[in-house]
NUNULO-222397 format. One line per field, with one value per residue: x, y, z of N, C-alpha, C, CB in turn. Coordinates in nm, 2 decimals. Glycine has a CB too. Example, Ala and Ser with C-alpha at 12.3 -4.5 7.8 and 13.67 -1.06 7.14 Angstrom:
! NUNULO-222397
n_px	1.32;1.28
n_py	-0.57;-0.22
n_pz	0.78;0.71
ca_px	1.23;1.37
ca_py	-0.45;-0.11
ca_pz	0.78;0.71
c_px	1.32;1.29
c_py	-0.33;0.00
c_pz	0.78;0.79
cb_px	1.13;1.41
cb_py	-0.45;-0.06
cb_pz	0.90;0.57
This chain:
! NUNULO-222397
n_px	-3.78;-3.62;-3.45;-3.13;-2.98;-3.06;-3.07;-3.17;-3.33;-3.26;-3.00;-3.08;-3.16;-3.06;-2.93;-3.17;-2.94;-2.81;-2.92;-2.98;-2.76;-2.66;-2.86;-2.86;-2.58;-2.65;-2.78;-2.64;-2.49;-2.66;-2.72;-2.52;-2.47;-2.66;-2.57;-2.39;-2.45;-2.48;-2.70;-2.92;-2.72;-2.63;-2.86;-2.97;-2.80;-2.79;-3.10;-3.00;-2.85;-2.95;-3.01;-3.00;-3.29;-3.26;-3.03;-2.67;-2.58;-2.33;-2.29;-2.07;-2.00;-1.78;-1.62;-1.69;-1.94;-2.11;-2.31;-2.51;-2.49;-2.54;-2.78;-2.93;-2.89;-3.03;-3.23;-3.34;-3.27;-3.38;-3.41;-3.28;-3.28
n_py	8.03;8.33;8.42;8.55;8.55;8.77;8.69;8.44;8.28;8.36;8.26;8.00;7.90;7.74;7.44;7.11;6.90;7.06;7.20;7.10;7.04;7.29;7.42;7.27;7.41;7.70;7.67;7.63;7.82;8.06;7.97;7.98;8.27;8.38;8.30;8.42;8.68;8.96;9.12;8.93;8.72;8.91;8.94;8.65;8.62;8.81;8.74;8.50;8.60;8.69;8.98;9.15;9.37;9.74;9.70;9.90;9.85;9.93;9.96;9.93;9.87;9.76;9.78;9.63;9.49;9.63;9.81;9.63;9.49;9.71;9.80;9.56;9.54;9.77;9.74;9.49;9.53;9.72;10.08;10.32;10.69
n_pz	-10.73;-10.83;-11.10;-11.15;-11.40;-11.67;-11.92;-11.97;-12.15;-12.38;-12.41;-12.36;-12.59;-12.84;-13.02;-12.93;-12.85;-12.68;-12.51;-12.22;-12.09;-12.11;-12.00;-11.65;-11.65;-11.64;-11.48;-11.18;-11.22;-11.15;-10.94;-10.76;-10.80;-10.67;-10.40;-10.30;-10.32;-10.15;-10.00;-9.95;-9.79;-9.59;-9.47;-9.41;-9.23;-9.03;-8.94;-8.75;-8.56;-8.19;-8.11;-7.79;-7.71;-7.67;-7.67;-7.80;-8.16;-8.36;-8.76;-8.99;-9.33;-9.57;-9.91;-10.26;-10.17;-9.99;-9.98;-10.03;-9.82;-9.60;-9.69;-9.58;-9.34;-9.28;-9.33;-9.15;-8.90;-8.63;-8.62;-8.46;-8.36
ca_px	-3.66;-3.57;-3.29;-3.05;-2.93;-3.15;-3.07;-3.21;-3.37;-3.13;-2.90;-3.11;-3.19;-2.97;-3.00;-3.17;-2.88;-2.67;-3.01;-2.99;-2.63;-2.65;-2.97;-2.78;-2.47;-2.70;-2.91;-2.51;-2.46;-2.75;-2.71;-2.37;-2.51;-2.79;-2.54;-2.30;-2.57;-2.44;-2.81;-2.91;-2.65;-2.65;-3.03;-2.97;-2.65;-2.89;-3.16;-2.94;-2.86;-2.99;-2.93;-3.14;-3.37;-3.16;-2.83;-2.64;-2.52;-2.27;-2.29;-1.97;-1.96;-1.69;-1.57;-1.76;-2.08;-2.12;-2.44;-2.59;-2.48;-2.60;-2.91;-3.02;-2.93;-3.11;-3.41;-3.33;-3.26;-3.43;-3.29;-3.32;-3.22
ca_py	8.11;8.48;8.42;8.64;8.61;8.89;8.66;8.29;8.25;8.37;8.13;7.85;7.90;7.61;7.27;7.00;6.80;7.09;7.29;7.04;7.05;7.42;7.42;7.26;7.51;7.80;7.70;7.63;7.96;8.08;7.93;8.06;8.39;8.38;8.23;8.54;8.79;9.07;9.12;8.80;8.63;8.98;8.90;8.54;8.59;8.88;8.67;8.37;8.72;8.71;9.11;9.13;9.46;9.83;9.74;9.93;9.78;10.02;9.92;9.96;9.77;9.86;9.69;9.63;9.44;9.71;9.85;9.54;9.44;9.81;9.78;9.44;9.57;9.88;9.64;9.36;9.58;9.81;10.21;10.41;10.80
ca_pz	-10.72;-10.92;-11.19;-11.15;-11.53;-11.73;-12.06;-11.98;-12.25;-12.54;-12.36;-12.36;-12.79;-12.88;-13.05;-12.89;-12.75;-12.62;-12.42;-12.11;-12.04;-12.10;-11.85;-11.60;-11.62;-11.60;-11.30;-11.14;-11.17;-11.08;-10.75;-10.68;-10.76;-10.53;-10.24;-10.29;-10.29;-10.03;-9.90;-9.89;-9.70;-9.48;-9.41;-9.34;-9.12;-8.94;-8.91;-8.72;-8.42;-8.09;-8.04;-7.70;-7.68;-7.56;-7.75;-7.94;-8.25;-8.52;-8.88;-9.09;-9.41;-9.63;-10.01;-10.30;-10.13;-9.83;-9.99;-10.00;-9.64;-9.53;-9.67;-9.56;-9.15;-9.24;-9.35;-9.06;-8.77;-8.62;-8.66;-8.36;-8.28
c_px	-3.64;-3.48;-3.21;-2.99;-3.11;-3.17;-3.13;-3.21;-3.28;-3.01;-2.92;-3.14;-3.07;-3.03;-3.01;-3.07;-2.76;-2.77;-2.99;-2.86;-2.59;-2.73;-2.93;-2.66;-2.55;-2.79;-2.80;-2.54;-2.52;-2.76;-2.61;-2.37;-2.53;-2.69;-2.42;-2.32;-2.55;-2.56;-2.84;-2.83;-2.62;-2.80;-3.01;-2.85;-2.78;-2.98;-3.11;-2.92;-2.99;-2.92;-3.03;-3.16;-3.26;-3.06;-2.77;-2.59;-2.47;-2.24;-2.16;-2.02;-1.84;-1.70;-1.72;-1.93;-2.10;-2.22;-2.55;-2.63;-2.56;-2.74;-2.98;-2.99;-3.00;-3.26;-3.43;-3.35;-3.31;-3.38;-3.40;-3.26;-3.18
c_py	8.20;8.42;8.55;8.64;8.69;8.82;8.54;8.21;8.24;8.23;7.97;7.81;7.81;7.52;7.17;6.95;6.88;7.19;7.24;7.07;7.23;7.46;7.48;7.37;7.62;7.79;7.65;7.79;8.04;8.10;8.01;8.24;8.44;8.39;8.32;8.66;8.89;9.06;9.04;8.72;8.71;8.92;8.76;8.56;8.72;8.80;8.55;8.44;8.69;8.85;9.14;9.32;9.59;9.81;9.80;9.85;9.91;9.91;10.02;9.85;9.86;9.75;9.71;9.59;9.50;9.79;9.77;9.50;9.56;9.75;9.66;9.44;9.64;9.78;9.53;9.42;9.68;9.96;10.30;10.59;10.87
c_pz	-10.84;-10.99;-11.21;-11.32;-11.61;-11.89;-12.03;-12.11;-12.41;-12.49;-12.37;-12.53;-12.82;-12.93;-12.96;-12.80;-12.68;-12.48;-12.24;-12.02;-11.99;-11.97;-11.70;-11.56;-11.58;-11.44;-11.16;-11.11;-11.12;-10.93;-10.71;-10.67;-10.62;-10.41;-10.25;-10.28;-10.15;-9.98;-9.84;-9.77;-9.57;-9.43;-9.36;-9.23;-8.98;-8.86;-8.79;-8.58;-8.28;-8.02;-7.88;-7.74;-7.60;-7.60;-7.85;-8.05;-8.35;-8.61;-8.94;-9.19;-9.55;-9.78;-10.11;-10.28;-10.02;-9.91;-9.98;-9.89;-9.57;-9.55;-9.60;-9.38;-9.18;-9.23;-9.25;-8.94;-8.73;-8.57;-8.53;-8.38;-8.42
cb_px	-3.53;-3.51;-3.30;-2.95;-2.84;-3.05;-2.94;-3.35;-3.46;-3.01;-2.89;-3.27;-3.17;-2.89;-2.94;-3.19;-2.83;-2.54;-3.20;-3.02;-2.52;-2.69;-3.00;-2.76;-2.36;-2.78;-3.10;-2.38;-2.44;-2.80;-2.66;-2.20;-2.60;-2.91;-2.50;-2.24;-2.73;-2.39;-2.91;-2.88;-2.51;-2.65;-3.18;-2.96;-2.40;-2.97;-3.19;-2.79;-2.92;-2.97;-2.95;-3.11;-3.50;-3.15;-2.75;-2.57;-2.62;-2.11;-2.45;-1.81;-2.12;-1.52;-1.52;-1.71;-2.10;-1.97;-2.45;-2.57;-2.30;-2.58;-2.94;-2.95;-2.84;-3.11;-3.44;-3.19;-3.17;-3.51;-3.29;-3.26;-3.10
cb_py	8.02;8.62;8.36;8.61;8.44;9.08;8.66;8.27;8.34;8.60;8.15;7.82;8.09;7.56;7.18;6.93;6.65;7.20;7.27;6.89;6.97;7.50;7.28;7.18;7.54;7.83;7.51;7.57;8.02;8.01;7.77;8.02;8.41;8.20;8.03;8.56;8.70;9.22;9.14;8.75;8.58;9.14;8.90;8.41;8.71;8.95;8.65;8.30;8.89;8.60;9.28;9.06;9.39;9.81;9.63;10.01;9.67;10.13;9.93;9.96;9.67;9.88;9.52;9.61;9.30;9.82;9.90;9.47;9.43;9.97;9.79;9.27;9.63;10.04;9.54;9.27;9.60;9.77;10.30;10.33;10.74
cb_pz	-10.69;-10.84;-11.35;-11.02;-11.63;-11.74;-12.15;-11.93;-12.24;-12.53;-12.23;-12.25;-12.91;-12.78;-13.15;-12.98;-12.82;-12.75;-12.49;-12.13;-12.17;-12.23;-11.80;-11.65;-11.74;-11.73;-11.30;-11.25;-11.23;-11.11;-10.69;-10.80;-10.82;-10.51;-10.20;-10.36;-10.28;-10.06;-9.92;-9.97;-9.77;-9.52;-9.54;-9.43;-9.21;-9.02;-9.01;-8.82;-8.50;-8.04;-8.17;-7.49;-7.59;-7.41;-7.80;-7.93;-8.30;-8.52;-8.95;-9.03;-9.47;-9.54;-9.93;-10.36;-10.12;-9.75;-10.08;-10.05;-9.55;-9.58;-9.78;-9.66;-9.02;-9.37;-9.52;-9.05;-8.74;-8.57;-8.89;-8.22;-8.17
């Protein structure tokens, strides 16, 4: 799995008995990233569809994660017309 933090490393430079616990919190967050991730969770919710073949489907997404959600139908679903 990708880490979404850009710093890890600088983060993990600590002494000995504080690196693990820090670890830990970082690979927390991590996760909660990941599992809030507008594409992502567009692509798996996509993925889970049974659109049958010939239907239309309109895409709105609105709010700060509506580029992520676009993009991940433009990349899931297939774009007709």
């Amino acid at each position: 799995m990708l880490s979404l933090l850009k710093n890890r490393g600088a983060l993990l430079a600590v002494p000995a008995p504080y690196r693990a616990p820090r670890a830990l919190a970082l690979a927390l967050v991590d996760e909660a990233l990941q599992a809030v991730d507008a594409y992502a969770a567009t692509t798996r919710a996509l993925r889970q569809l049974s659109i049958p073949p010939g239907n239309t489907l309109h895409v709105l997404a609105f709010g700060k994660a509506a580029h992520g959600m676009a993009r991940a139908c433009l990349d899931c679903l297939p774009v007709t017309g």
